[in-house]
DOTORVO-385387 format. One record per residue (C-alpha): residue number from 1; residue in one letter; z, y negated, x. Coordinates in nm, 2 decimals. Layout:
% DOTORVO-385387
REC    nr   rest        z        y        x
REC   NUM      A        Z        Y        X
...
% end
This chain:
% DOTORVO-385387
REC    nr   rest        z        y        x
REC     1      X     2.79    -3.18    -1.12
REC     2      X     2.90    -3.01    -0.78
REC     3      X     2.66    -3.00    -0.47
REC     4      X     2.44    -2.66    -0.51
REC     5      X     2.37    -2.42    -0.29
REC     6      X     1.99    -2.55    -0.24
REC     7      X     2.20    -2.94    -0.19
REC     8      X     2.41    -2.78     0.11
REC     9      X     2.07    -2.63     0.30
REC    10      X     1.91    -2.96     0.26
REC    11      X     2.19    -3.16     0.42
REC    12      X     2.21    -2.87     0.69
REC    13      X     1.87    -2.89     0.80
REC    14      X     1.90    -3.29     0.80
REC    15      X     2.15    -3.26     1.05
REC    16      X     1.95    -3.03     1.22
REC    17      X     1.73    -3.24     1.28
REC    18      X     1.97    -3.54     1.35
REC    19      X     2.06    -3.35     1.65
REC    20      X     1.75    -3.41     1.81
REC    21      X     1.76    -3.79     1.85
REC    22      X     2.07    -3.73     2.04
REC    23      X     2.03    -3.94     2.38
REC    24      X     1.69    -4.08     2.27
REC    25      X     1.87    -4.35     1.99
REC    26      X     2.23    -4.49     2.17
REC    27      X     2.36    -4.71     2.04
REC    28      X     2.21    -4.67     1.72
REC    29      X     2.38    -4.30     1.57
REC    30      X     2.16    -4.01     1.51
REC    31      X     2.06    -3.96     1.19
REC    32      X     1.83    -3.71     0.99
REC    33      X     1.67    -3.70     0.66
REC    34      X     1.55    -3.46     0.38
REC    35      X     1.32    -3.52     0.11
REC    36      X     1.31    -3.24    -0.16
REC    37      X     1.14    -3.19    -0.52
REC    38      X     1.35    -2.95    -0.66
REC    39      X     1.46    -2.67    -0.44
REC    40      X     1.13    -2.76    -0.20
REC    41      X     1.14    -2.95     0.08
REC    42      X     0.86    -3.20     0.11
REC    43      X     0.97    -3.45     0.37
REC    44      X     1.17    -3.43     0.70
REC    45      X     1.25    -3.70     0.96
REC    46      X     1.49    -3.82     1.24
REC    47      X     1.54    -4.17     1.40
REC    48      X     1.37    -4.06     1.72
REC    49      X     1.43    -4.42     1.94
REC    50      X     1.61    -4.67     1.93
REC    51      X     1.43    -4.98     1.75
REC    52      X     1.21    -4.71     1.57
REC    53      X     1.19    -4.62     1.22
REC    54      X     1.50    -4.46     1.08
REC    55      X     1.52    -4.10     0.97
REC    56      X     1.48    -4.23     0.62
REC    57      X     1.13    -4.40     0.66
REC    58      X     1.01    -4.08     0.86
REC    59      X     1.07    -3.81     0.58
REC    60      X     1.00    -4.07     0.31
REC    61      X     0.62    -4.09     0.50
REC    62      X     0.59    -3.73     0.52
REC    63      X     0.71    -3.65     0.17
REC    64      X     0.42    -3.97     0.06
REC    65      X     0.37    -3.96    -0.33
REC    66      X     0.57    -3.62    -0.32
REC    67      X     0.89    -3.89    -0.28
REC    68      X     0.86    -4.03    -0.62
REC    69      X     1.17    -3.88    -0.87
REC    70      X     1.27    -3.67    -0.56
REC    71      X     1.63    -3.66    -0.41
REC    72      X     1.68    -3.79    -0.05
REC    73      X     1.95    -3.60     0.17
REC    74      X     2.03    -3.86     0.46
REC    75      X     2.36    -3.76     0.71
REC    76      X     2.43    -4.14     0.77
REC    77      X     2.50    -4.43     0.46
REC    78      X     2.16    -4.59     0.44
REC    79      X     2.15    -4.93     0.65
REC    80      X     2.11    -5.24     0.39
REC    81      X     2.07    -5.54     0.67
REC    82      X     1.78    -5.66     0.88
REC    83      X     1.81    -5.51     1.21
REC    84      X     1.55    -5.41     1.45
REC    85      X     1.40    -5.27     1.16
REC    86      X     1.37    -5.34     0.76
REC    87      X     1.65    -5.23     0.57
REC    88      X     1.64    -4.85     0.45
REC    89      X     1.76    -4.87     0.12
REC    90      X     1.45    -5.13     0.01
REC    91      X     1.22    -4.81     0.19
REC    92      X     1.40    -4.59    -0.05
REC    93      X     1.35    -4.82    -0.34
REC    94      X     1.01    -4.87    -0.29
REC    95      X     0.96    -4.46    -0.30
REC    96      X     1.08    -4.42    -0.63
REC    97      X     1.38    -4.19    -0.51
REC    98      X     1.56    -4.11    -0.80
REC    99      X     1.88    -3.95    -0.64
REC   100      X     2.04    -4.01    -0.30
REC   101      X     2.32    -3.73    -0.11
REC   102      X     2.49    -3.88     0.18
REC   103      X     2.66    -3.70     0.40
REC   104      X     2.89    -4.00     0.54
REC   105      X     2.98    -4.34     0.49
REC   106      X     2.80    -4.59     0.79
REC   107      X     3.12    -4.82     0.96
REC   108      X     2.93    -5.05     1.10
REC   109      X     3.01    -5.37     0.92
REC   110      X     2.70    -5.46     0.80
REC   111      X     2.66    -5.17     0.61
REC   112      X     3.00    -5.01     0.54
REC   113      X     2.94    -4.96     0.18
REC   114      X     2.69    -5.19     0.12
REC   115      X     2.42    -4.98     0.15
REC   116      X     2.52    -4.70    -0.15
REC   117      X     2.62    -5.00    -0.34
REC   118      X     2.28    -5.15    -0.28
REC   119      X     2.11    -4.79    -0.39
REC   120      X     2.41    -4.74    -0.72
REC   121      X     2.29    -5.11    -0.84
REC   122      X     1.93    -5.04    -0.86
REC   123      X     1.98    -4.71    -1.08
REC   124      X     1.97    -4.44    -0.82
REC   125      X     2.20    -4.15    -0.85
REC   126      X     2.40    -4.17    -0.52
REC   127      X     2.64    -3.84    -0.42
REC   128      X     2.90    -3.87    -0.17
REC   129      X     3.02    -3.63     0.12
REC   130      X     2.82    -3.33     0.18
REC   131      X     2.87    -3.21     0.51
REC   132      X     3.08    -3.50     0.55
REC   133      X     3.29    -3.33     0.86
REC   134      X     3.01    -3.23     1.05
REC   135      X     2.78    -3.60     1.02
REC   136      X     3.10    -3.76     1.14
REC   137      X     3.11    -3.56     1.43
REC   138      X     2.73    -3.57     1.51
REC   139      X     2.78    -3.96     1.50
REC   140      X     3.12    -3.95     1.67
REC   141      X     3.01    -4.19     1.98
REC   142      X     2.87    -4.43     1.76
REC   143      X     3.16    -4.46     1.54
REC   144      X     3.44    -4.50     1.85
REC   145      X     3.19    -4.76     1.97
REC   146      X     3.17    -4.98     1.66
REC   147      X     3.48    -4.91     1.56
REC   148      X     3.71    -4.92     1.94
REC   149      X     3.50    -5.13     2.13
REC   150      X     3.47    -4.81     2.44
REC   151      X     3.20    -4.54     2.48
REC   152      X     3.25    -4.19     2.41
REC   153      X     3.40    -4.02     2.71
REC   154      X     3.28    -3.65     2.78
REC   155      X     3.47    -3.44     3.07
REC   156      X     3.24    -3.17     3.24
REC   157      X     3.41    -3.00     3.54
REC   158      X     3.31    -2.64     3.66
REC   159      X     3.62    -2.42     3.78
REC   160      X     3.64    -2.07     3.96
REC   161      X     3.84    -1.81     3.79
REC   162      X     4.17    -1.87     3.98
REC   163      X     4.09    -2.26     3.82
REC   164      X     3.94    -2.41     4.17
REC   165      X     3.75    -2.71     4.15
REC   166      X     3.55    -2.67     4.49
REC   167      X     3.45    -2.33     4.71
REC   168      X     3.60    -2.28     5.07
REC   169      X     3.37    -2.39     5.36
REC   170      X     3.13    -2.12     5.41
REC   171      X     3.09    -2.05     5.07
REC   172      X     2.79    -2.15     4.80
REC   173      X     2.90    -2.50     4.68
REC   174      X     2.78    -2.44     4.36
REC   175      X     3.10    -2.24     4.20
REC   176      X     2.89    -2.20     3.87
REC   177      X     2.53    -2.05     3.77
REC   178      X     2.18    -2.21     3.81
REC   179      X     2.15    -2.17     3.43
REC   180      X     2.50    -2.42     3.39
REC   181      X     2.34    -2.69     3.62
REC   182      X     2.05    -2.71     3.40
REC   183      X     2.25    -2.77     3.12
REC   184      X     2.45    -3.04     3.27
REC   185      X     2.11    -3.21     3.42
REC   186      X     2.01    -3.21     3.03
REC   187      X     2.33    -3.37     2.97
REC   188      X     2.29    -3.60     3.21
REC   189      X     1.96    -3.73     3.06
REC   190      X     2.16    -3.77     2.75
REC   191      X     2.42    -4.01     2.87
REC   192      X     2.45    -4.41     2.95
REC   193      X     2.64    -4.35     3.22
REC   194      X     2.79    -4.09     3.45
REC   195      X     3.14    -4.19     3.66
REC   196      X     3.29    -4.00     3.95
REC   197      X     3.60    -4.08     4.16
REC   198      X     3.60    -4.23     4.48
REC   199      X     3.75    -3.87     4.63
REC   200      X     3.40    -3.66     4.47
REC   201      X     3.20    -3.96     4.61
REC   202      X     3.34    -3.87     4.97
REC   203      X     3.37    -3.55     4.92
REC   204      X     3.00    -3.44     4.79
REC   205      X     2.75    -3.79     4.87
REC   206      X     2.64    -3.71     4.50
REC   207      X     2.31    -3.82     4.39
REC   208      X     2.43    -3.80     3.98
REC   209      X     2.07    -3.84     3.91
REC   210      X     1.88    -3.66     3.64
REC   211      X     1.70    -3.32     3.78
REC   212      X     1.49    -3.14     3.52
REC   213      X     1.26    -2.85     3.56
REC   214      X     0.97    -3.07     3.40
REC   215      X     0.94    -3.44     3.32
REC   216      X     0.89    -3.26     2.95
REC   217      X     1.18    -3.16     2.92
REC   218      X     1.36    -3.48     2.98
REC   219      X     1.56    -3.73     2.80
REC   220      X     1.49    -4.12     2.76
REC   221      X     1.80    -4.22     3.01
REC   222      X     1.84    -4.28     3.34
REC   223      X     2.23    -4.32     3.32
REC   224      X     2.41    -4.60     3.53
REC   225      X     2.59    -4.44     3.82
REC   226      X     2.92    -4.55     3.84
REC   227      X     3.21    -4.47     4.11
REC   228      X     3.54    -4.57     4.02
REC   229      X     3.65    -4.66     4.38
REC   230      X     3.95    -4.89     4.37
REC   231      X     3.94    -4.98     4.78
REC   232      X     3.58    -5.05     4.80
REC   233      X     3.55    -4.71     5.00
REC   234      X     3.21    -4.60     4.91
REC   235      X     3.03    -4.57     5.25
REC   236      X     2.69    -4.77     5.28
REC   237      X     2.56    -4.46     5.41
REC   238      X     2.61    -4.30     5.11
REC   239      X     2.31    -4.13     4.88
REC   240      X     2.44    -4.35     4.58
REC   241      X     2.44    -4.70     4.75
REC   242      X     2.03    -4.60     4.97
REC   243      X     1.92    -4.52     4.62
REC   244      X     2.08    -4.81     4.44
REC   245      X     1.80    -5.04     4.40
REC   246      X     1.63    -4.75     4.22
REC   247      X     1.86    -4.64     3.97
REC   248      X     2.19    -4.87     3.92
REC   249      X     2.48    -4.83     4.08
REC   250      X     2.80    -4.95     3.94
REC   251      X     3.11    -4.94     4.20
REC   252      X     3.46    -5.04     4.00
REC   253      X     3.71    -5.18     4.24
REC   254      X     4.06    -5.30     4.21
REC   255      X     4.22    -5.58     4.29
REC   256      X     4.29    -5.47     4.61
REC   257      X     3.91    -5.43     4.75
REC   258      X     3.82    -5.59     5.04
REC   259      X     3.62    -5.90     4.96
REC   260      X     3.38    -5.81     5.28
REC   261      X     3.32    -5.48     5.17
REC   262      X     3.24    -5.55     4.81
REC   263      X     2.98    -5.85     4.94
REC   264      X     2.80    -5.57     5.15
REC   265      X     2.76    -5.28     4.86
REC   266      X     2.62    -5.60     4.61
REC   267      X     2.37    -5.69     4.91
REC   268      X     2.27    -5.33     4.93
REC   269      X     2.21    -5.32     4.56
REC   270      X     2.55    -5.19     4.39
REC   271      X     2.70    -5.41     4.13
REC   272      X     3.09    -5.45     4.15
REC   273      X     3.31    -5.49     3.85
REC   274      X     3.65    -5.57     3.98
REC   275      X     3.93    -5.48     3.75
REC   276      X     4.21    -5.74     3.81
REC   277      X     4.48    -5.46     3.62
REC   278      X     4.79    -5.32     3.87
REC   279      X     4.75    -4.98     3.66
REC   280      X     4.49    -4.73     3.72
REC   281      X     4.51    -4.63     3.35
REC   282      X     4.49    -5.00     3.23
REC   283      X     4.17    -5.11     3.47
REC   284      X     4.03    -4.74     3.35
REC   285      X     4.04    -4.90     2.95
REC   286      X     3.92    -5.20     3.11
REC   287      X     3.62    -5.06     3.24
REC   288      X     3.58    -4.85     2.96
REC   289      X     3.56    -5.21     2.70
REC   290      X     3.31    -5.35     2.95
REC   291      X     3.08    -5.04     2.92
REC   292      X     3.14    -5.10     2.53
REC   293      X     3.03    -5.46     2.59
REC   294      X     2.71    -5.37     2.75
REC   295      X     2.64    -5.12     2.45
REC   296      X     2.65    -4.80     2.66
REC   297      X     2.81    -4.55     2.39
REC   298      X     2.84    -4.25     2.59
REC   299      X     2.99    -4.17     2.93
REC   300      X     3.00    -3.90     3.14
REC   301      X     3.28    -3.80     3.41
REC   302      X     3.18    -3.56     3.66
REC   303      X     3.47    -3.57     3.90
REC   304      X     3.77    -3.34     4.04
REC   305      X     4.11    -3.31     3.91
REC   306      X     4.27    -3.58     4.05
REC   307      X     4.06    -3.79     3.86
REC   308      X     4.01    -3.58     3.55
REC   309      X     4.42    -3.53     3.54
REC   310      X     4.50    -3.92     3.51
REC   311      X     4.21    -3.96     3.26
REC   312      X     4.40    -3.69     3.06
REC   313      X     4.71    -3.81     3.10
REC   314      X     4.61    -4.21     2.97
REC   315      X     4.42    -3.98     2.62
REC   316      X     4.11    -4.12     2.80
REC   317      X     3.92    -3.84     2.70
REC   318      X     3.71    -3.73     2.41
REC   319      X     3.47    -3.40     2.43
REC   320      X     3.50    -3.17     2.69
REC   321      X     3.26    -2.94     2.87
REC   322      X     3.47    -2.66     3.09
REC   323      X     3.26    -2.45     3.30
REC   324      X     3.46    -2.09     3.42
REC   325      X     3.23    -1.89     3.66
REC   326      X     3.31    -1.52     3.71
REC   327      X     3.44    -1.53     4.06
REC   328      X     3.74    -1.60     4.28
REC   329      X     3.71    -1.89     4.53
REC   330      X     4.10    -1.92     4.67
REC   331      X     4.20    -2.21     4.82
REC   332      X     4.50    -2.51     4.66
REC   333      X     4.66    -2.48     4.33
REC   334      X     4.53    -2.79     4.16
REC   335      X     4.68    -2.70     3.83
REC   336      X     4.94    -3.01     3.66
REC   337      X     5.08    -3.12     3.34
REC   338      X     4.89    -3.33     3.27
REC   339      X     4.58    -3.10     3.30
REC   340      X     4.73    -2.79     3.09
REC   341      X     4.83    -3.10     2.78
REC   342      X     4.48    -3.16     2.76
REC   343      X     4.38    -2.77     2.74
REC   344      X     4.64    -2.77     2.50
REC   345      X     4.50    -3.01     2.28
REC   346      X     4.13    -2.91     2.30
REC   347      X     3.99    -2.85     1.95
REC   348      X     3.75    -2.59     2.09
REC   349      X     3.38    -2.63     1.91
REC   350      X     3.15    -2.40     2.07
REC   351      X     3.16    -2.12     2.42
REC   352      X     2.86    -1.98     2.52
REC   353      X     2.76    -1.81     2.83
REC   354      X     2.52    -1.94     3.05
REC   355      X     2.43    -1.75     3.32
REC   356      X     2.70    -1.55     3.30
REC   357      X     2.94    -1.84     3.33
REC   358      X     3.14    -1.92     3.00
REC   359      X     3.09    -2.30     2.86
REC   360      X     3.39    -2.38     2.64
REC   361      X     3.30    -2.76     2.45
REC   362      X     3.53    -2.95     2.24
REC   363      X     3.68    -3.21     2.14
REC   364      X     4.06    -3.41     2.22
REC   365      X     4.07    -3.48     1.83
REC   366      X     3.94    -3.39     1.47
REC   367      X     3.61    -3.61     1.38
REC   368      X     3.83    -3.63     1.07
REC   369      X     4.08    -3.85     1.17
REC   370      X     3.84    -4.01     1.39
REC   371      X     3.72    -4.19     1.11
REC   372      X     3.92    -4.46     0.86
REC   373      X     3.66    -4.42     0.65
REC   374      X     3.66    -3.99     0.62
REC   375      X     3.98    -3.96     0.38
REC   376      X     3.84    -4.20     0.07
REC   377      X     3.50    -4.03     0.12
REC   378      X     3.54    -3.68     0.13
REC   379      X     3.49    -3.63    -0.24
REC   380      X     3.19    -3.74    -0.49
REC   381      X     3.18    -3.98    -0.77
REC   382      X     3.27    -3.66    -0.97
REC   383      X     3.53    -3.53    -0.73
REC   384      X     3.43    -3.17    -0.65
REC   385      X     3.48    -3.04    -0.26
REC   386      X     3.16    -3.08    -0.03
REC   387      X     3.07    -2.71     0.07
REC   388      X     2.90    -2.77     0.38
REC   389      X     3.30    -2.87     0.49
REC   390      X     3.38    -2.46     0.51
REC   391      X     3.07    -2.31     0.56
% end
């Protein structure tokens, strides 16, 4: 039968609340669950942090005896393997869950499959693709990681009206609002990692750590600093490099550094990957598979054009947050064509207005073809069309 209209709030609100363990559960994806009797809810959960119970044991707890012939709506392909935790699908069998809806298939290898297969060959009901689009996206930097090796790359930059990246001398530095600062500190304690170029490094002595009007209020990272600096130029002086030892530093060099220079930013705490590439592009996917390696699944770039433009130009980049502020700075044109391809290609998600600034967010691509695993998925057993997909 096709999904109802009670099936499409459930899976909303389970995404709802997968939203929340957003920068608590990396590199595990964010995932929510429903449990409902009927058209009443009974259970809710979200994996909260990472080597905590999945969203499926939460609402499966607070539904308790409620759970037994009830239907579970879970945005992620429940996991079947030991991991940190028990396996999902033997939580879900224990229950008594008599139907399962799923909003979208899990690529990690262990599961890929495995896990509706798991939940089919016990008897349970198990419905495919609701709100299939919008799970893929919410687990987006999970799914590049497991499936590319690289984190997800997120571009914030802040621009004046007339597209300037920086205010004259004599000016407030900040081009945009108190109100868009606090949302990028909240990003920032989202994130593994945030990267800058050597230029913004100079430029500003940034700090890129995580400021937030309470420690309430914060997220569970304090993201590795990195400075892509292929000379070795970051001065020991420098805010990054005094406050090394007390949140990491990570300087990427080329093969050109100075071998004296990077021995005295590792003795005052920085660690130095040296990318042996010629190509700025090709040590750029090189650092980006070594930040893979380590498990970090989402990176930040807070830098200036120069920077931002080559990025661009290698398809570097996947999400975008543009900041435009209401005002006129003057100063260079830093506009190239590299930088108005990418604008070009923006699949624009969300604008708001903070502070009286407008936030444009997207994305470089469609979650849909993101994802191998999207096309063969997108209908049920019974092949109707998910509704959450147009609403």
């Amino acid at each position: 039968m096709p999904f109802s209209a009670f099936d499409d709030t459930a899976m909303r609100r389970a995404l709802e609340l997968a939203a929340r363990g957003w920068g608590f559960v990396e590199p595990n994806p964010a995932v929510g669950a429903v449990v409902a009797v009927g058209d009443t809810i009974v259970g809710e959960g979200w994996h909260k942090a990472f080597g905590g119970p999945h969203a499926e044991v939460h609402a499966l707890a607070h539904a308790g005896p409620h759970a037994r012939g009830a239907t579970l709506y879970v945005t992620l392909e429940p996991c079947c393997h030991h991991g940190k935790t028990p396996p999902c699908t033997d939580a879900i069998l224990a229950a008594g869950i008599a139907r399962v809806v799923v909003a979208a298939g899990d690529p990690f290898a262990e599961v890929a499959g495995r896990g509706v297969a798991a939940l089919r060959a016990a008897g349970l009901t198990v419905d495919m693709g609701l709100c299939e689009i919008e799970a893929i996206r919410l687990t987006a930097p999970f799914r590049k990681l497991v499936s590319t090796g690289a984190p997800w790359v997120i571009a914030k930059w802040a621009t004046s009206l007339d597209g300037r990246f920086t205010s004259p001398p004599g000016q407030d530095r900040w081009i945009s609002s108190p109100e868009s600062r606090a949302m990028v500190h909240d990003l920032r304690s989202r994130v593994d990692a945030i990267a800058v170029g050597i230029g913004t490094a100079l430029a500003d002595d940034p700090s890129l750590t995580v400021r937030l009007a309470s420690d309430a209020d914060g997220g569970p990272r304090r993201p590795v600093r990195i400075v892509l600096d292929s000379s070795a130029r970051l001065p020991l002086s420098s805010t990054l490099v005094a406050t090394a030892r007390d949140v990491p530093v990570l300087v990427a060099v080329g093969p050109e550094a100075d071998a004296h220079r990077i021995d005295a930013l590792e003795a005052a705490g920085c660690e130095v990957w040296r990318g042996l590439e010629s190509g700025a592009n090709a040590r750029l996917r090189s650092l980006l598979h070594e930040l893979g390696r380590r498990r970090l699944t989402t990176l930040l770039i807070e830098s200036g054009p120069t920077l931002l433009a080559s990025l661009a130009a290698g398809d570097l980049i996947d999400e975008v947050w543009a900041f435009e502020a209401p005002r006129v700075v003057g100063g260079p044109d830093l506009s190239n064509t590299a930088w108005t391809d990418l604008l070009s290609r923006l699949h624009v998600e969300r604008v708001s207005h903070p502070g009286g600034d407008r936030l444009v967010r997207g994305t470089l691509r469609s979650p849909m073809t993101e994802d191998s695993s999207a096309a063969s998925s997108l209908t049920s057993p019974d092949g109707h069309e998910p509704p959450c997909a147009s609403g």
